[in-house]
VEXBA-585127 format. One record per residue (C-alpha): x negated, y negated, z; residue in one letter. Coordinates in steps of 0.1 Angstrom, whole numbers, plus 5000, padded with zeros to 4 digits. Each point is the difference from the previous one (the first is absolute). Layout:
<pt east="X" north="Y" up="Z" type="A"/>
...
***
This chain:
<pt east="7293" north="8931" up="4106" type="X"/>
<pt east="5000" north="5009" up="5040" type="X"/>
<pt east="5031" north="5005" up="5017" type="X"/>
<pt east="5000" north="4989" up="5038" type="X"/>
<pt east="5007" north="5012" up="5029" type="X"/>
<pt east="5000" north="4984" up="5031" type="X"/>
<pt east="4998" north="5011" up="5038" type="X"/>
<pt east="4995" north="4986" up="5031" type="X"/>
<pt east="4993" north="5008" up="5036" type="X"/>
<pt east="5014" north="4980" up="5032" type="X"/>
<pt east="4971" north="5011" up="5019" type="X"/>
<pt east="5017" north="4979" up="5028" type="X"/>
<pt east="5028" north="4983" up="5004" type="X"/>
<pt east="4990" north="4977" up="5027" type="X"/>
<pt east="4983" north="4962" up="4992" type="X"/>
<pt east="4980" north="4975" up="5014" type="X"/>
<pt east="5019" north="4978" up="4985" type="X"/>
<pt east="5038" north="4985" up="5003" type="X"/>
<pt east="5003" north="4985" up="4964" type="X"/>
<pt east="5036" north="4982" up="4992" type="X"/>
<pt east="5014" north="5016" up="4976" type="X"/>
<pt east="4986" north="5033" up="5004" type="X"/>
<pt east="5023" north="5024" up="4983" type="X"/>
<pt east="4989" north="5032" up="5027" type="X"/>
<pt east="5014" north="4979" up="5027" type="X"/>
<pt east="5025" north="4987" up="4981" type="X"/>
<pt east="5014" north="5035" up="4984" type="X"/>
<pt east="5001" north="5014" up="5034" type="X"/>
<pt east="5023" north="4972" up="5017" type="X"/>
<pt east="5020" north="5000" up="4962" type="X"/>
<pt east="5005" north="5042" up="5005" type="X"/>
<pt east="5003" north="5004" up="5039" type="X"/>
<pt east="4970" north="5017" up="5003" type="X"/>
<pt east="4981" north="5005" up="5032" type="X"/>
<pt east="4968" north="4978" up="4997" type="X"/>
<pt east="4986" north="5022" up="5025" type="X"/>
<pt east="4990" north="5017" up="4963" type="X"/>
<pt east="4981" north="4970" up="4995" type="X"/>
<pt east="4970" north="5008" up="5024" type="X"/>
<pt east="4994" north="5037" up="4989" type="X"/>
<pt east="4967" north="5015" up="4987" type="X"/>
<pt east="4997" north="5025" up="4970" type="X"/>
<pt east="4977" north="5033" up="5017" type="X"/>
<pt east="4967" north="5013" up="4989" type="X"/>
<pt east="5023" north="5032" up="4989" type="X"/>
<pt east="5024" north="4979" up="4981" type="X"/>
<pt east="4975" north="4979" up="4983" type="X"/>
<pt east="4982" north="5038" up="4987" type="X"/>
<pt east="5034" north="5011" up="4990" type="X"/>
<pt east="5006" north="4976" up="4982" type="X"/>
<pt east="4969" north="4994" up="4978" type="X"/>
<pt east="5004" north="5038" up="4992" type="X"/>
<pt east="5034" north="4992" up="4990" type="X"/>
<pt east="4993" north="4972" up="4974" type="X"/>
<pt east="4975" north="5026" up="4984" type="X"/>
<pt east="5029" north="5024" up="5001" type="X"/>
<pt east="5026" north="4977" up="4982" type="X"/>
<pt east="4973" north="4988" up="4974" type="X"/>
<pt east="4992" north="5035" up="4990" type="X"/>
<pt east="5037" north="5006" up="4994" type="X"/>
<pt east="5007" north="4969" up="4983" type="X"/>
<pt east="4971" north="5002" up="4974" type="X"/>
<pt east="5017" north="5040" up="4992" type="X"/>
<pt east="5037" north="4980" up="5000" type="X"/>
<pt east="4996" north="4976" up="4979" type="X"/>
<pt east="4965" north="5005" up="4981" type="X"/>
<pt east="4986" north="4971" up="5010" type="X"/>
<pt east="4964" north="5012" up="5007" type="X"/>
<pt east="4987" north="4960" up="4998" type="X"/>
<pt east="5024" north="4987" up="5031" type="X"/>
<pt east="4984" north="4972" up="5016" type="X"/>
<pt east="5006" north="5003" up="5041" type="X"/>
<pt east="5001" north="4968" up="5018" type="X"/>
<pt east="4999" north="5009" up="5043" type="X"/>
<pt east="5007" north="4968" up="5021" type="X"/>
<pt east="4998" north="5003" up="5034" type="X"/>
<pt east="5028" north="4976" up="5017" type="X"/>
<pt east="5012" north="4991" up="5037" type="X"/>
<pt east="5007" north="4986" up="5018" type="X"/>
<pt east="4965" north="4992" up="5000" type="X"/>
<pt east="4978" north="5030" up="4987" type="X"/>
<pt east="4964" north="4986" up="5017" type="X"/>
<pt east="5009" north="5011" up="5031" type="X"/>
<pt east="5001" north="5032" up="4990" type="X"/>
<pt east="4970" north="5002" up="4976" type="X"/>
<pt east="4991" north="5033" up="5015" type="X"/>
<pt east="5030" north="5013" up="4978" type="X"/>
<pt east="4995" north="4979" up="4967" type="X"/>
<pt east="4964" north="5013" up="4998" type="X"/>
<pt east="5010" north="5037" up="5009" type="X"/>
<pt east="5033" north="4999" up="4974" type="X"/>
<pt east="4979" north="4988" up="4974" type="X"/>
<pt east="4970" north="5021" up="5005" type="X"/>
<pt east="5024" north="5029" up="5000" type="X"/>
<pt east="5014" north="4987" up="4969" type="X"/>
<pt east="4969" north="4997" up="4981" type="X"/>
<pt east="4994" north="5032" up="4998" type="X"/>
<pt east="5023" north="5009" up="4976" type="X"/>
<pt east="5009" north="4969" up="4981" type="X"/>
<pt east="4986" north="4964" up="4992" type="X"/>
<pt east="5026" north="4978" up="5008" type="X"/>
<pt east="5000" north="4962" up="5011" type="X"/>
<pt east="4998" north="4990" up="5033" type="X"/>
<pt east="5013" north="4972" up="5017" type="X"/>
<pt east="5007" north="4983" up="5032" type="X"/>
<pt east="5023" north="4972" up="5006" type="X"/>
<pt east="4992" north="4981" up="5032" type="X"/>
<pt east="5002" north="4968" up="5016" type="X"/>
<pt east="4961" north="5004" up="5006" type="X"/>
<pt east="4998" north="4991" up="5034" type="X"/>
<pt east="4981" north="5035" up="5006" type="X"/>
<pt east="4973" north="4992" up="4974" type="X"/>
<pt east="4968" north="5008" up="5009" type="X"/>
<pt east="4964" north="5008" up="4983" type="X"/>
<pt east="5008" north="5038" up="5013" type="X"/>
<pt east="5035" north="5001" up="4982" type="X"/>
<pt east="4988" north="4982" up="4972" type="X"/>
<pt east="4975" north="5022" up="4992" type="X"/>
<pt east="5018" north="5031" up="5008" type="X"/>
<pt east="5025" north="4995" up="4975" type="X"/>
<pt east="4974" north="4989" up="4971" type="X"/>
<pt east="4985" north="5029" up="5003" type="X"/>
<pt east="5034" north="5021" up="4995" type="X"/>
<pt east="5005" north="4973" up="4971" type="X"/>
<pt east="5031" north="4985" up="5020" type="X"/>
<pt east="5009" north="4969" up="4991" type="X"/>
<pt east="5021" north="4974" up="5021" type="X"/>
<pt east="5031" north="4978" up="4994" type="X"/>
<pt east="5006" north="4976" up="5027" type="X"/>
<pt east="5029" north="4982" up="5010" type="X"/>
<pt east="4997" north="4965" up="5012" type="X"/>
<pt east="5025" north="4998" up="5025" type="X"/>
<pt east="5000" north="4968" up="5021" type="X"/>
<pt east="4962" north="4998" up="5002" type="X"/>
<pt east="4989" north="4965" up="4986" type="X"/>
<pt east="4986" north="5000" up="4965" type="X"/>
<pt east="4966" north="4996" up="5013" type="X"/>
<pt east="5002" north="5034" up="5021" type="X"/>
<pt east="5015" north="5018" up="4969" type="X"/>
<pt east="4971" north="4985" up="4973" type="X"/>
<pt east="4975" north="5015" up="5029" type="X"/>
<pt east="5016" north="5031" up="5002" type="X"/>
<pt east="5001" north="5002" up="4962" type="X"/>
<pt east="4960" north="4991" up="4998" type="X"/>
<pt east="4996" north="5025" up="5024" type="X"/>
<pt east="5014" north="5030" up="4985" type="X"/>
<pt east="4985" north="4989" up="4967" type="X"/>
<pt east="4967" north="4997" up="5014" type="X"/>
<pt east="4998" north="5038" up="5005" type="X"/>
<pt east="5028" north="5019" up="4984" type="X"/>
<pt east="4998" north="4979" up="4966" type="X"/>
<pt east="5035" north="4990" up="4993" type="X"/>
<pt east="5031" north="4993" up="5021" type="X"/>
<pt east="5034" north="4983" up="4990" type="X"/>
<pt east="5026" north="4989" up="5023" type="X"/>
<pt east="5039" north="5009" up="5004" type="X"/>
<pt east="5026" north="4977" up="5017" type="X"/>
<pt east="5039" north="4998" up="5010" type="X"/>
<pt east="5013" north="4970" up="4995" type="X"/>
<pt east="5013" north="4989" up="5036" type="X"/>
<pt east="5011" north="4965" up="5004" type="X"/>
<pt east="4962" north="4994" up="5009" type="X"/>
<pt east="4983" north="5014" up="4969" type="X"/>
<pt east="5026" north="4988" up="4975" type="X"/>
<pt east="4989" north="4962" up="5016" type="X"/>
<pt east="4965" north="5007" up="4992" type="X"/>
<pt east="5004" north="5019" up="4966" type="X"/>
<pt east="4980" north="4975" up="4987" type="X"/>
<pt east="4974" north="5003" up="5019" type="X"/>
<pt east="4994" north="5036" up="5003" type="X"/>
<pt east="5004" north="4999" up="4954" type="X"/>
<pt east="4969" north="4978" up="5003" type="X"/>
<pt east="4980" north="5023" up="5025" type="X"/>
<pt east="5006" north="5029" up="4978" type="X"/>
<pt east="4989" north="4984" up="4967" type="X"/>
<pt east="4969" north="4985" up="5018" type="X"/>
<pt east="4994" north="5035" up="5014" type="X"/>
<pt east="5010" north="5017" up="4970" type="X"/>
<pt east="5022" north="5023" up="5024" type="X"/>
<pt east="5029" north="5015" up="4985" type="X"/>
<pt east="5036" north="4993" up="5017" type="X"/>
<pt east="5028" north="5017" up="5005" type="X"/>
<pt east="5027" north="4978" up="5008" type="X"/>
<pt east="5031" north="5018" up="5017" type="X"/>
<pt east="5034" north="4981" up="5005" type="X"/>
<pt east="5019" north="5007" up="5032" type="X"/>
<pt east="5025" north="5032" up="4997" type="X"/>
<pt east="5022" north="4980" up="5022" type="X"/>
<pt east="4993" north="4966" up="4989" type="X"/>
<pt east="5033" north="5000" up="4985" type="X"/>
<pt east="5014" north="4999" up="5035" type="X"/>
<pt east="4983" north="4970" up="5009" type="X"/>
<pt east="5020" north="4967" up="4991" type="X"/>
<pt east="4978" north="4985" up="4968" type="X"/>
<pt east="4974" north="5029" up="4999" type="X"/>
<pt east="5006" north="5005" up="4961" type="X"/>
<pt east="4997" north="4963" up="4987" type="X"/>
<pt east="4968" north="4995" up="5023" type="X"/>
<pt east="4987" north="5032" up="4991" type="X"/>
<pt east="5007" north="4993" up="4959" type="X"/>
<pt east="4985" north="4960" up="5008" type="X"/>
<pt east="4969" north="5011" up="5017" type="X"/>
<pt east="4991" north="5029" up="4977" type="X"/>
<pt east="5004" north="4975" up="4968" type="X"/>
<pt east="4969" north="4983" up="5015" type="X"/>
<pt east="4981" north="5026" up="5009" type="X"/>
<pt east="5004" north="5020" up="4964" type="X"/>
<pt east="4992" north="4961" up="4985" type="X"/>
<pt east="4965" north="4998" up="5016" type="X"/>
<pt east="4990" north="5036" up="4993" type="X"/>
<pt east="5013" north="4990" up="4962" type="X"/>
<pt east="4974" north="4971" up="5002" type="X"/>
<pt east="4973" north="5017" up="5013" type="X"/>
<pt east="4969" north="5010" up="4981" type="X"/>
<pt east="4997" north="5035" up="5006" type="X"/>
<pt east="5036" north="5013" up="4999" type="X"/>
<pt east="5014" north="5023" up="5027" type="X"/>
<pt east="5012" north="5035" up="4988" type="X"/>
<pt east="5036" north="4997" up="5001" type="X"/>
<pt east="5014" north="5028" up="5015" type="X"/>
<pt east="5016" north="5002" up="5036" type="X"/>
<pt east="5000" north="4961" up="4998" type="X"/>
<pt east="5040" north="4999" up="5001" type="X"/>
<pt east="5004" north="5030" up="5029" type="X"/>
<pt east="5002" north="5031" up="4973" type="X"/>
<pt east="5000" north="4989" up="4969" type="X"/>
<pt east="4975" north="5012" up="4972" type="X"/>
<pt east="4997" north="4981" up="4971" type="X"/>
<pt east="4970" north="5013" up="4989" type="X"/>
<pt east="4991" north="5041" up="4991" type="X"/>
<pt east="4963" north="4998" up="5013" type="X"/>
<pt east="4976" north="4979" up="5021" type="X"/>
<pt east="4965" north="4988" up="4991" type="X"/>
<pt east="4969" north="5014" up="5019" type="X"/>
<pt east="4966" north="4980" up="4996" type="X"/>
<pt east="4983" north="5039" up="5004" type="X"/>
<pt east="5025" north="5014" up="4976" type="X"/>
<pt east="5016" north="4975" up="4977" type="X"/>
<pt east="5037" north="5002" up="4996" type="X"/>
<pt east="5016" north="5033" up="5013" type="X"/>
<pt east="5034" north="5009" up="4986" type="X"/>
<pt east="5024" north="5014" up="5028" type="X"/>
<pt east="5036" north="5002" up="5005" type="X"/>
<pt east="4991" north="4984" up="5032" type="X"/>
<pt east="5038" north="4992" up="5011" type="X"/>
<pt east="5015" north="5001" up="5034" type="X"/>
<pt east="5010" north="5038" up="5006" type="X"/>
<pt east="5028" north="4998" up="5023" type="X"/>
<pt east="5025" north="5026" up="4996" type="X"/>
<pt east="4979" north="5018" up="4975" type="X"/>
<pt east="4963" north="5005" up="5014" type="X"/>
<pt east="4997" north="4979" up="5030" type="X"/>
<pt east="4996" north="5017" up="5035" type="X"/>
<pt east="4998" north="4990" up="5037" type="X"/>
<pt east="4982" north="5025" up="5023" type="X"/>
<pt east="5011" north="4988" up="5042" type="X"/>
<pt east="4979" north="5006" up="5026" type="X"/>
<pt east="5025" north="5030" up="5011" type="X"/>
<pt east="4995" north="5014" up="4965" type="X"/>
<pt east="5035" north="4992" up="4988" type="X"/>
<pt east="4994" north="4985" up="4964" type="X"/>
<pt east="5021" north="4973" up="4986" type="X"/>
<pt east="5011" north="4989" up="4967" type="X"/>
<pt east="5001" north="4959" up="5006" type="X"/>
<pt east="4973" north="4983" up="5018" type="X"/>
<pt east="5018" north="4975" up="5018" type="X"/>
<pt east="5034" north="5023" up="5006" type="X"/>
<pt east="4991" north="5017" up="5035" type="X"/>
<pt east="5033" north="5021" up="4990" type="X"/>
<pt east="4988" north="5012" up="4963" type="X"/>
<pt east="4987" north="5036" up="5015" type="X"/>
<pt east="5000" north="5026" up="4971" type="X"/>
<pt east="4980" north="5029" up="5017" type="X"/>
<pt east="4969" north="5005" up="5020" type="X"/>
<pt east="4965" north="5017" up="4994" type="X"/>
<pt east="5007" north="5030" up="5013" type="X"/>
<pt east="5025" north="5011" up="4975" type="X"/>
<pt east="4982" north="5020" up="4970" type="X"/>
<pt east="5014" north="4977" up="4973" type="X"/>
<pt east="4995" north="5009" up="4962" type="X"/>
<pt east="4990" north="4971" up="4992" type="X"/>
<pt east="5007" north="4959" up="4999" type="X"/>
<pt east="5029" north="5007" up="4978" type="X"/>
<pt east="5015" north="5020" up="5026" type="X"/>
<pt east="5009" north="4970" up="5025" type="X"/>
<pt east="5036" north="4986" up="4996" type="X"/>
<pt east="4995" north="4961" up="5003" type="X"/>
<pt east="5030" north="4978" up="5005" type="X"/>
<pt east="4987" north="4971" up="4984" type="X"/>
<pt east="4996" north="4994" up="4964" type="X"/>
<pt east="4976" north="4972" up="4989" type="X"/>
<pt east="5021" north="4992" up="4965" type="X"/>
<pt east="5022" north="4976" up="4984" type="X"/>
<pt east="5020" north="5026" up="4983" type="X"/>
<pt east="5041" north="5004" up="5009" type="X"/>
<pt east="4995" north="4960" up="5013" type="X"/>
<pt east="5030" north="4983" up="4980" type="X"/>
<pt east="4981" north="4969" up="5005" type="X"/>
<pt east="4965" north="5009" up="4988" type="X"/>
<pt east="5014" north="5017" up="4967" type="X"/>
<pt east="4993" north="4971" up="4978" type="X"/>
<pt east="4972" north="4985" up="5017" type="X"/>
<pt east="4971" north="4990" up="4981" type="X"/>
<pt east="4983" north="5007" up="5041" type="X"/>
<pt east="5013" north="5036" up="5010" type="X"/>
<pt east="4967" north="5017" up="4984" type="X"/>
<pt east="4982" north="4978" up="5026" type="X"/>
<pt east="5022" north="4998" up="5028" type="X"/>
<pt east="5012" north="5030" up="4997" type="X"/>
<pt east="5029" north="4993" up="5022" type="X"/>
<pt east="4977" north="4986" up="5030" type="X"/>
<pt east="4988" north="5020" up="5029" type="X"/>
<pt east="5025" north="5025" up="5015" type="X"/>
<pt east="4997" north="4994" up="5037" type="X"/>
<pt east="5005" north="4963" up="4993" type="X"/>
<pt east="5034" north="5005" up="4988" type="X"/>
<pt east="5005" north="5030" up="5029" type="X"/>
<pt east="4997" north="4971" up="5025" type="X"/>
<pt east="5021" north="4978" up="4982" type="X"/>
<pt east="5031" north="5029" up="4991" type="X"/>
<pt east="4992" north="5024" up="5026" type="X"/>
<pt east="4993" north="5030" up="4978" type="X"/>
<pt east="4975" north="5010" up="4969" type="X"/>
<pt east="5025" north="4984" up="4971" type="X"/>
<pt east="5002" north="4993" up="4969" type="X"/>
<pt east="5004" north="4957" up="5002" type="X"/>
<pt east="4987" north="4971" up="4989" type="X"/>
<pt east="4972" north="4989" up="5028" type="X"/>
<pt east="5005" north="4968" up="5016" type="X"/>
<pt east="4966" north="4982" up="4983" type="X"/>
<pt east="5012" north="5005" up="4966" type="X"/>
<pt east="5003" north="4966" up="4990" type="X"/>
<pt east="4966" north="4989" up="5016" type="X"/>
<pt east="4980" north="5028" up="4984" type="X"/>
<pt east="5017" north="4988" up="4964" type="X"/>
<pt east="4986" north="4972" up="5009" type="X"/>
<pt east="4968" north="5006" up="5007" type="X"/>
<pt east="4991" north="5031" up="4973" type="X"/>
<pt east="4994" north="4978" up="4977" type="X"/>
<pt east="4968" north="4984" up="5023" type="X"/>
<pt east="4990" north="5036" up="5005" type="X"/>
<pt east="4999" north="5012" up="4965" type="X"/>
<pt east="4980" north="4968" up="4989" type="X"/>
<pt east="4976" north="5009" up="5027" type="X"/>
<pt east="4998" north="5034" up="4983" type="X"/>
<pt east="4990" north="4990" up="4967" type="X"/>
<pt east="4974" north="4982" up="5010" type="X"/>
<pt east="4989" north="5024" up="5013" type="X"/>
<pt east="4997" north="5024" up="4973" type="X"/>
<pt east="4987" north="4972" up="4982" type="X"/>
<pt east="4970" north="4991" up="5024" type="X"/>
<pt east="4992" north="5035" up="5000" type="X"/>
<pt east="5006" north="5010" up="4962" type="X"/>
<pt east="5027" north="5026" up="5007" type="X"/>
<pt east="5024" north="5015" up="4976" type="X"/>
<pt east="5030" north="4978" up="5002" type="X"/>
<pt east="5024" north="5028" up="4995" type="X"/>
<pt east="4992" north="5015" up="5038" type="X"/>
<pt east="5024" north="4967" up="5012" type="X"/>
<pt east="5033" north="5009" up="5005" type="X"/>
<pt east="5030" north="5005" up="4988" type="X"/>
<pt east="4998" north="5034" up="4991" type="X"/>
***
């Protein structure tokens, strides 16, 4: 089985866009920080140095942990990375050299174009776009679009009051595209007055139609994080078995276009070193967030902790002030809605005549 590890560059910080709810903007006012930050560039130098580095840290890892089979997963992140595609397409090339990883951009997709498009299929990149505020019509184009010439593309949202109205709608546009979603709750929707009970409402319909549908959605990432399933199914490949979890405080890293690398994607503050330094290895960074249910008094006896697994860090950093050890704030609704997602998941396995056993609890 593969073990994962992710990393991503902010090629950019700067957007065309001024999304609510963006958690960039939002982490910056939340922190004090100085959106001046907001509008800087990574360099040509920075982007070389740190392709290198991702070859460096891989080479260690595989002699750390004898994991010779690790599956690298490279997103490339803003901001909003296609205005920089100079940099994506000189990271990756970089990269390639040495290792096989997947590629991926998330974009809003305003800076599609046949040149881009193309670009990127040729450096088997593949695309995950967010939605935004466009209308549903723009994103279906968009989708068609980057299907048309790269083969595949899925779609990732956060659930602002906008997209949490429209849930509904954006389910049905990915089962009619057969795009895969990943849904991401608000880190600070427990701050805004009835964020939790919408949020658990809306998502019951949404995991209801993609329940009902005929071709059934793989099922991870549906419920922000959460991985029900050890594997995905690929019409090239069949079913691939992969501990394909979310890595944070373990084998998840953020690389900022002054080089500094983080440890939480949407925690401007979670700096654990820089490419520069000659690290050992992955296993030498010092994260301050753990991604676990253990030493939760509440989560010992629930029959939800292997799934949950305590619920994403930074959420509960915004709601306590600090990386702690406490019950997050959407507890009750994701008890509530587990049940839809795990439904979802057997279906799944059954559509595709997958080993039951590789749904969870384990």
């Amino acid at each position: 089985m593969n073990t994962n590890i992710h990393i991503h560059f902010i090629v950019t910080k700067r957007c065309n866009r001024s999304c609510a709810g963006c958690y960039s903007s939002y982490a910056y006012d939340r922190w004090g920080l100085d959106k001046k930050e907001l509008t800087t560039v990574m360099s040509p130098e920075i982007a070389e140095k740190g392709a290198n580095w991702v070859a460096h840290l891989l080479k260690h890892w595989d002699v750390a942990h004898d994991e010779p089979d690790v599956l690298v997963r490279v997103g490339f992140m803003g901001g909003e990375p296609l205005l920089q595609p100079d940099l994506v397409f000189k990271i990756s090339d970089i990269i390639r050299q040495t290792t096989s990883p997947h590629f991926n951009i998330y974009t809003n997709a305003d800076k599609f174009s046949q040149e881009i498009l193309s670009e990127a299929k040729s450096r088997r990149i593949m695309f995950t776009i967010n939605p935004a505020d466009d209308p549903i019509e723009v994103v279906e184009k968009k989708l068609k679009l980057a299907k048309s010439i790269c083969g595949g593309c899925s779609m990732t949202m956060a659930l602002n009051s906008f997209n949490l109205e429209r849930i509904e709608e954006l389910v049905k546009l990915g089962i009619r595209s057969d795009s895969h979603m990943r849904i991401n709750k608000l880190h600070q929707g427990p701050s805004l007055p009835g964020y939790i009970d919408e949020y658990e409402r809306q998502m019951s319909k949404g995991l209801k139609l993609l329940i009902e549908a005929d071709v059934p959605i793989w099922p991870n990432f549906l419920l922000h994080c959460v991985f029900p399933l050890r594997g995905l199914y690929s019409k090239k490949r069949g079913f691939i078995e992969t501990d394909y979890t979310c890595r944070c405080g373990s084998a998840l890293f953020i690389v900022d276009p002054d080089g500094s690398v983080r440890s939480c994607l949407a925690d401007p503050t979670s700096k654990v070193g820089d490419i520069d330094a000659q690290w050992l290895g992955l296993n030498s960074y010092v994260t301050p967030q753990e991604y676990i249910a253990k030493d939760i008094p509440e989560c010992e006896k629930c029959e939800w902790a292997w799934l949950c697994r305590g619920d994403c860090p930074y959420i509960k950093k915004l709601q306590y002030g600090d990386w702690v050890k406490k019950v997050s704030p959407y507890c009750s609704a994701n008890k509530n809605l587990y049940p839809l997602l795990m439904e979802l998941a057997k279906k799944y396995v059954s559509y595709y005549n997958v080993d039951s056993s590789l749904i969870g609890p384990w």
